[in-house]
N, C-alpha and C positions, 0 to 999 in steps of 0.2 A: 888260833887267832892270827888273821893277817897281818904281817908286822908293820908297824907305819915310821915314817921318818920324817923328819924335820916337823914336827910335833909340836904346836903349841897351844894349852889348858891355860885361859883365863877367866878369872871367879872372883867377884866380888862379894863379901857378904852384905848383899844390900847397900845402903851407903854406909861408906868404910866408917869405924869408928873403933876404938880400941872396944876390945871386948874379949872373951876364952874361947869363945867356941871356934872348934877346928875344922879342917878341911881333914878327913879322913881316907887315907891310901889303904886299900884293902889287895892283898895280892893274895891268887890263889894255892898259895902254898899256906896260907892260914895268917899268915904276918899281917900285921894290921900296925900305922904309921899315921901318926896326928901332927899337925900342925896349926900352930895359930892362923884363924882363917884371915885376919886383918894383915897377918904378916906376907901373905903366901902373894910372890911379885910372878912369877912365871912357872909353866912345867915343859922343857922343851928336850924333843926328840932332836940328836945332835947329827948331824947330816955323815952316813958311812960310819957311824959307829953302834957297836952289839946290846949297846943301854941309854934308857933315857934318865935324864938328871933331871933334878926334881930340885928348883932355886927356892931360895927365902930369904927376900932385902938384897941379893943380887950375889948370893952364895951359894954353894951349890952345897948340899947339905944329904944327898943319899943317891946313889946310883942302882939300878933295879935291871934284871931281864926282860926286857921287851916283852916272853912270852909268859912273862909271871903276872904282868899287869893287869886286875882281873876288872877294880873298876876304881868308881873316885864318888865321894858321899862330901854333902856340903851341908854341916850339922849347923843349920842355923831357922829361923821360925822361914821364910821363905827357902825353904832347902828343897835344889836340885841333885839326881839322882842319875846317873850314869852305868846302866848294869852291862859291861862288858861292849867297848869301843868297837862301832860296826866299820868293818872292811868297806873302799866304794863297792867294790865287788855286788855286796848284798842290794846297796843301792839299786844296781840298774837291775840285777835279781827278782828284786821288788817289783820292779816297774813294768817287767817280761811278764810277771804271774800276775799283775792285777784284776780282780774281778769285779764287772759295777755289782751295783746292790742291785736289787727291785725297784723301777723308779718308781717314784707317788706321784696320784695324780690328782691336782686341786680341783674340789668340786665345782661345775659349774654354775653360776648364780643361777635363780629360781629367777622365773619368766615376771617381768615388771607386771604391775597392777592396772597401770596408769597407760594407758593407750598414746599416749601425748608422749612416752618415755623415749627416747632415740634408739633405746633397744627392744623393745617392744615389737616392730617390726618383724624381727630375727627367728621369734620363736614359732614353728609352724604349728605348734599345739593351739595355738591364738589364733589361729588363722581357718575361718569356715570358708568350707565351698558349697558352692551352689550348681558349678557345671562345671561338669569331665568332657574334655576332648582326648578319645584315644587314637594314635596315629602307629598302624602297624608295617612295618616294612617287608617286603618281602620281591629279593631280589632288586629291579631299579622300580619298583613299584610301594605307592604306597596306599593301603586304606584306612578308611577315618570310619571314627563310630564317635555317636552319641551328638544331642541335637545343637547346632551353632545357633546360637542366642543373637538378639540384637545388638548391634555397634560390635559384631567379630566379624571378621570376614577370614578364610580360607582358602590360598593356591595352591593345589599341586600340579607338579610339572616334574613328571615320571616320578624321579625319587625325589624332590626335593619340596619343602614344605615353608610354605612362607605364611605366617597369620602376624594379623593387622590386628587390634584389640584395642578399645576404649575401655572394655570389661574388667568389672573388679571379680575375688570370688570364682576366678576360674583356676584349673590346673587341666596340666599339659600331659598326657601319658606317655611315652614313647616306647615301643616296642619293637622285635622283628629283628631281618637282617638287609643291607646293601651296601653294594661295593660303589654304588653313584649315587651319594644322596645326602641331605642335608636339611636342618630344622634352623628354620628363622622366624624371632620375633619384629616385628618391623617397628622404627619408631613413630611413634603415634601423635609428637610434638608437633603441632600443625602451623604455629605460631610464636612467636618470640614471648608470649605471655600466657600461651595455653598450654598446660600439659596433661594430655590424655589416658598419658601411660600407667599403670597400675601394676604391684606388684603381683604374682601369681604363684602355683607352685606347678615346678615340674618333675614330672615324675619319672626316673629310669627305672622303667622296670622290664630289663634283658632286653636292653637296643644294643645292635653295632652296626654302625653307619663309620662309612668312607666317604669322603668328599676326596675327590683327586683335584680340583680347583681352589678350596678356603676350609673355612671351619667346618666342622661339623655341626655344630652348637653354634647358632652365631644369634646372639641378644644387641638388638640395637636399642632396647628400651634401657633408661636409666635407672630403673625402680628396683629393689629388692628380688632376687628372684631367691624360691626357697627350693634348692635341689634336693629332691627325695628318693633313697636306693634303698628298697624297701628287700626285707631278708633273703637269702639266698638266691637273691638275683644280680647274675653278672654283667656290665657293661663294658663297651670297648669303644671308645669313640678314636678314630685317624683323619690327617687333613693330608693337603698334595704338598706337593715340595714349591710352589706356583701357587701364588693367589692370583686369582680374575676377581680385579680390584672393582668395586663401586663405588660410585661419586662421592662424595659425603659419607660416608662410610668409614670405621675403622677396623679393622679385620686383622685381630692378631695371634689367636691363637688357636687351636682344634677345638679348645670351648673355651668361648669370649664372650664377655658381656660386658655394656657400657655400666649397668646397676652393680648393687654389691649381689655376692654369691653367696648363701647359706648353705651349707650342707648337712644332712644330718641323715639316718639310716644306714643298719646293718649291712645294707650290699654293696657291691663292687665294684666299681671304676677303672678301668683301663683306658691310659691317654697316650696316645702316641701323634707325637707332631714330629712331620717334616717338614715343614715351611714357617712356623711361628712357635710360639709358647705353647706348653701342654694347657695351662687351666690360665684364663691370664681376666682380670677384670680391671674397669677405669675408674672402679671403687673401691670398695675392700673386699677381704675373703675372708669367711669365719669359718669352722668346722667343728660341730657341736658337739658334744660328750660318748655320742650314739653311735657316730660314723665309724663304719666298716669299712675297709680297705679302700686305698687310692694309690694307686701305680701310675707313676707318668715316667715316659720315654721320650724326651723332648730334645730339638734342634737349637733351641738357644733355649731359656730359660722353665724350669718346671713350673713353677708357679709365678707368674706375674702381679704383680697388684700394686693399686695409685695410691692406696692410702693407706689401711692397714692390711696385717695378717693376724687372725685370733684363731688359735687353737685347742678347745678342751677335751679331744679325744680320735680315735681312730688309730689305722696303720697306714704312715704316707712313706712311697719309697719312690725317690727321685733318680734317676740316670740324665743327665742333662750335659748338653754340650759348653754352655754358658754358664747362670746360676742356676744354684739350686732354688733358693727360694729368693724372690725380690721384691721388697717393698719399696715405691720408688721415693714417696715422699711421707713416708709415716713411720707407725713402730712395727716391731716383728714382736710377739707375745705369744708364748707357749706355755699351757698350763696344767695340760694332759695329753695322753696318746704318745704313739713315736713316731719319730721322722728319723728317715735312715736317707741319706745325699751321698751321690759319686758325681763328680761335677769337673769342669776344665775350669771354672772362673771361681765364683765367691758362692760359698754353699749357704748361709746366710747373709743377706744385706739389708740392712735400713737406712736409704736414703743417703745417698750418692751427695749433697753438699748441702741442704739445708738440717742444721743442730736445734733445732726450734723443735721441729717436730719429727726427727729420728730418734731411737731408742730402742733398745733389744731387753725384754724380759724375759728368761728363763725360768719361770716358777715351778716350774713339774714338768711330769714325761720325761721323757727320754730323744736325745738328739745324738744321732751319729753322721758324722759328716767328711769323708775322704772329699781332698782336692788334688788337682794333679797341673794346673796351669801357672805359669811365672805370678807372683802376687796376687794368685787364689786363694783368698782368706776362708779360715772355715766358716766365721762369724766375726762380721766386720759392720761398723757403725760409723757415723760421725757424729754422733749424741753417746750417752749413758749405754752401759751395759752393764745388765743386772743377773745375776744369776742365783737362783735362792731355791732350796728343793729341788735344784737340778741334778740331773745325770748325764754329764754329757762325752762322749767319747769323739776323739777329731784325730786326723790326721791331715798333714799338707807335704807337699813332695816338690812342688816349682820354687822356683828362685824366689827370695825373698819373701815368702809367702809367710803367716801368722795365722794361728788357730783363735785368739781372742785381739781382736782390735777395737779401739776405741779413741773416738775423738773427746770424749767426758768422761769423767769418773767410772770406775773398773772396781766394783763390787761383788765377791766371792761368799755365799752365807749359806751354811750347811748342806754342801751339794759335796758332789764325788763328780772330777773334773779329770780328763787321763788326755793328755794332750802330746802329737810326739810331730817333729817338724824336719826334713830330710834336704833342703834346697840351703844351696852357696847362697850368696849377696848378690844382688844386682844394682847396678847404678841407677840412681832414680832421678828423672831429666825434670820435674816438678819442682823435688828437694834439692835437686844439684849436689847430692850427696847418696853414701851408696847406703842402698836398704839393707840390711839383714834378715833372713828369717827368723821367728820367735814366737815359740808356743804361746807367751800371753805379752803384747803390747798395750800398754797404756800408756797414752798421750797427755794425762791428766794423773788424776790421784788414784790407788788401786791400793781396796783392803781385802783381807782374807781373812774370813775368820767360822771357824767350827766346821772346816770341812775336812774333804782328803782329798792332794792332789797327786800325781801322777803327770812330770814333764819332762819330756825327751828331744834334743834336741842332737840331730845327726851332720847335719850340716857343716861346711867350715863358715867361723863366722860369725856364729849363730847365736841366738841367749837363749836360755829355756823362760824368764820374767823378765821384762824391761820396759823399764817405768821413767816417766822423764820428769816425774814428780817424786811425792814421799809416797813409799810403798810400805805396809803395816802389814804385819802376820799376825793372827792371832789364837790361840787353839784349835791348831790345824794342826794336820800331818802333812808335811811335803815331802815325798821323794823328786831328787829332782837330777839330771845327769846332762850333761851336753861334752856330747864325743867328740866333737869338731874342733880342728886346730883353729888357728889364725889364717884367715885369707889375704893371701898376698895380692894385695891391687898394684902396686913396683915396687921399685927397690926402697925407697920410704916411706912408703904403707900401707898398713896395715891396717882390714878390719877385724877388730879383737873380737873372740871368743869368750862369750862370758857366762855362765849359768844365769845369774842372778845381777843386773845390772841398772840401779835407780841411782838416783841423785839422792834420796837418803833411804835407808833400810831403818825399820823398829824390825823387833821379833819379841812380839810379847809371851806373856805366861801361858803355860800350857802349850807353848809350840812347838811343836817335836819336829823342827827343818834338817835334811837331810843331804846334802849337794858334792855331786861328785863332777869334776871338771878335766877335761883335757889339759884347758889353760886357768883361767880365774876362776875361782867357785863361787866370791860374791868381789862385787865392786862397787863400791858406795861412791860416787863423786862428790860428795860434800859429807855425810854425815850417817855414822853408824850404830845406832843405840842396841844393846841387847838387857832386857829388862827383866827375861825370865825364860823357862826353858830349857831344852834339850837342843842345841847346832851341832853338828856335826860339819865343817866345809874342808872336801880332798883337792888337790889338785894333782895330776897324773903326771906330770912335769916339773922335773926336779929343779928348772930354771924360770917358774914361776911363782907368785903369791896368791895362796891361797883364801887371802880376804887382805883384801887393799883398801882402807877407807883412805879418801884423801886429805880431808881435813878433822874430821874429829870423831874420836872412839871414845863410848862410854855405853858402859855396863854397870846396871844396878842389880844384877839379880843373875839366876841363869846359869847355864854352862854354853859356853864355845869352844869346841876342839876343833882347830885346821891344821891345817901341814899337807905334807907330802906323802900320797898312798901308793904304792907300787902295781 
């Protein structure tokens, strides 16, 4: 066992009251050592010396071999269990070998009844056609099949495709290849009061179209479109680095649309922008339970959307220069499928300054999210952030950057969380103070409870939890490490280095918290309750405190062991 030093076991039995039952010392040479657990006032490793002593009522009453110490048993009806005091060592150990689970994925609701439903729209099984237009590319040419109906009209102009449509009941085929071409729906809004447009479904089945001027895909209509990638069919859609802008027009990304975007179907997707967003609409994006792969390689953001993003299935894997995924004024909701982000900015966002209506749900699936830009958040909100049945894996690597931020409440609920953060502090010209990085920030209240987390934090500076409200554990497993000294901003300050840093800490029953620290391992600025539980908190510097509350310590229940680990 790794020796530890400056050592201190505090154990309540519940609320104190005279009573027999002991606090029992078990050492592995078989000696077994009882004490009244009402009586028992401290257990402290004495700093540079070969045994820790072991107080009662402020006397020191047995001195022991450090490597004899095997555990410590709290014979009371709420009785905590200690089998053999783990080294930080094991901590960041932990945190090297983590493996996620399998993630779950929540089923997606069955298609409404009720035609009037607002989702109803969504589901392409709902949706009859009456007429196919196929449009096959080959080279900068393109040909059509099948009969244009009344109130359609069709341009082509070599490779590019523009249709006009009052028409309900149609879908779009796209096929073929071109290196100069592009599909446009034209808006069909003819008047401030008329709208013509109808939604349709489109269908990729094995297009790859290059526009060197704008989109490839470009929807000016506002209506529903239902994109369909139907099995073992692969698509590749690319735009120019240069848009050739139209009047009235907004043109943002290699497939853009003013309507919201459904997706659904086994096949393939390949999106590459150089001049805009990979998938970007000025409505929402959904991707139904069904979808098969979507790859986008994008110049500023992979995914764009005005209102929502809803996700129950597929495999999305973003490379973005910007964000990974952005919702500008709505929630971000994931509840199956995976999404895997490498990104220079924010690999999830919801909604940039309105809290009304941002909000991040995690309910299922799987999210992996690397960042690498100064105050590139993996997943950042200015509302609610929920996480529940999640799996999520992040990492961030620029200055001040955070893997979970939040402007409202920071809810954790039986998910597997591995979050590790690499970037110094940067001064933030907003807050007129400086930022640090931190695996999970909340700006509001932030509970946790029935998961496992995994947070690492490399940086100087740095917290691995930091909460500017009350922060609650609850039957979780935390490992949690921040290797990062103190960053010196001049000669009078300092931004501290803290694993675990709220304005007040609970750590309820069933919490097995685990924190191993450079400098502080927790720091409660007002108030530190421990109610039940397994704590373990090290600090790796021997001219530090290993749990600082500043104004009030109380323990009903539990073990906490800190001090000082080598």
């Amino acid at each position: 066992m790794k020796k530890i030093l400056l050592l201190t076991v505090v154990v309540l039995c519940g609320i104190i009251h005279a009573q027999d039952r002991p606090v029992v010392f078990y050492q592995n040479d078989g000696t077994i050592r009882y004490v009244d657990c009402s009586s028992v006032d401290s257990v402290s490793f004495i700093p540079n010396a070969t045994a820790p002593a072991f107080y009662v009522s402020d006397k020191r009453v047995a001195s022991y071999s450090v490597r004899m110490l095997d555990r410590i048993e709290f014979e009371y009806p709420a009785a905590a269990s200690a089998q053999a005091f783990p080294p930080a060592a094991d901590f960041r150990k932990a945190i090297d070998n983590a493996v996620a689970p399998t993630p779950t994925n929540r089923t997606e609701p069955a298609a409404p009844q009720d035609e009037d439903d607002d989702e109803y729209g969504d589901y392409i099984e709902k949706y009859s056609i009456k007429n196919t237009l196929t449009f096959t590319w080959s080279g900068n040419t393109v040909t059509r099949s099948g009969t244009v109906p009344a109130d359609v009209t069709v341009t082509i102009d070599k490779g590019h495709v523009t249709v006009k449509s009052k028409k309900s009941k149609m879908r779009y085929r796209l096929q073929g290849t071109s290196t100069d071409g592009s599909f446009k729906i034209a808006n069909m809004n003819v008047s401030a009061t008329d709208d013509n447009n109808k939604k349709f479904i489109l269908e990729l089945n094995g297009v790859d179209i290059t526009n060197p001027n704008g989109p490839a895909i470009n929807i000016q209509s506002g209506k529903t479109v239902l994109v369909n990638m139907p099995k073992d069919k692969t698509n590749s859609l690319k735009d120019g680095a240069v848009y050739t802008q139209t009047e009235g027009e907004s043109q943002k990304g290699t497939f853009f649309s003013e309507g919201q975007l459904v997706f659904s179907g086994p096949g393939t997707l390949n999106v590459t922008s150089l001049g805009g967003h990979g998938i970007c609409s000025d409505d929402y994006i959904r991707l139904r339970y069904n979808v098969g792969e979507i790859n986008i390689t994008a110049a500023k953001d992979g995914f764009n959307t005005k209102d929502i993003f809803l996700m129950y299935g597929g495999k999305v894997s973003i490379n973005a220069a910007s964000d990974g995924i952005s919702v500008r004024r709505g929630p971000f909701e994931l509840y199956g499928g995976t999404v895997d982000i490498k990104c220079a900015d924010d690999g999830v966002v919801s909604d940039y300054l309105n809290t009304d209506t941002a909000f991040v749900k995690i309910g299922g699936g799987k999210l992996d999210i690397t960042t690498t830009g100064a105050k590139g958040h993996a997943v950042t909100t200015t509302g609610k952030l929920v996480v529940e049945n999640g799996t999520v894996t992040a990492s961030t690597q620029g200055a001040a950057s955070k893997c979970f931020t939040s402007g409202g409440d920071m809810t954790i609920t039986d998910s597997y969380i591995n979050l590790s953060t690499k970037g110094n502090p940067q001064f933030d010209e907003e807050e007129n103070d400086w930022s640090s990085a931190a695996c999970i920030r909340a700006k509001s209240g932030l509970s946790i409870s029935g998961s496992n987390l995994f947070l690492l934090s490399s940086g100087q500076g740095s917290k691995c939890i930091n909460s500017s409200s009350a922060a609650t554990l609850g039957s979780s497993v935390l490992t949690i490490a921040a290797k990062g000294s103190d960053y010196k901003v001049d000669d009078n300050n300092n931004v501290r280095s803290r694993a675990v840093d709220a304005v007040s800490l609970i750590i309820g029953e069933g919490t097995d918290l685990r924190v191993s620290a450079a400098r502080t391992a927790i720091y409660a600025e007002k108030n530190l309750e421990v109610a039940g539980g397994n704590s373990y908190a090290y600090t790796l510097s021997n001219d530090a405190k290993a749990v600082n509350a500043k104004e009030t310590y109380l323990q009903t229940g539990g073990l906490l062991m800190s001090g000082y680990s080598e």
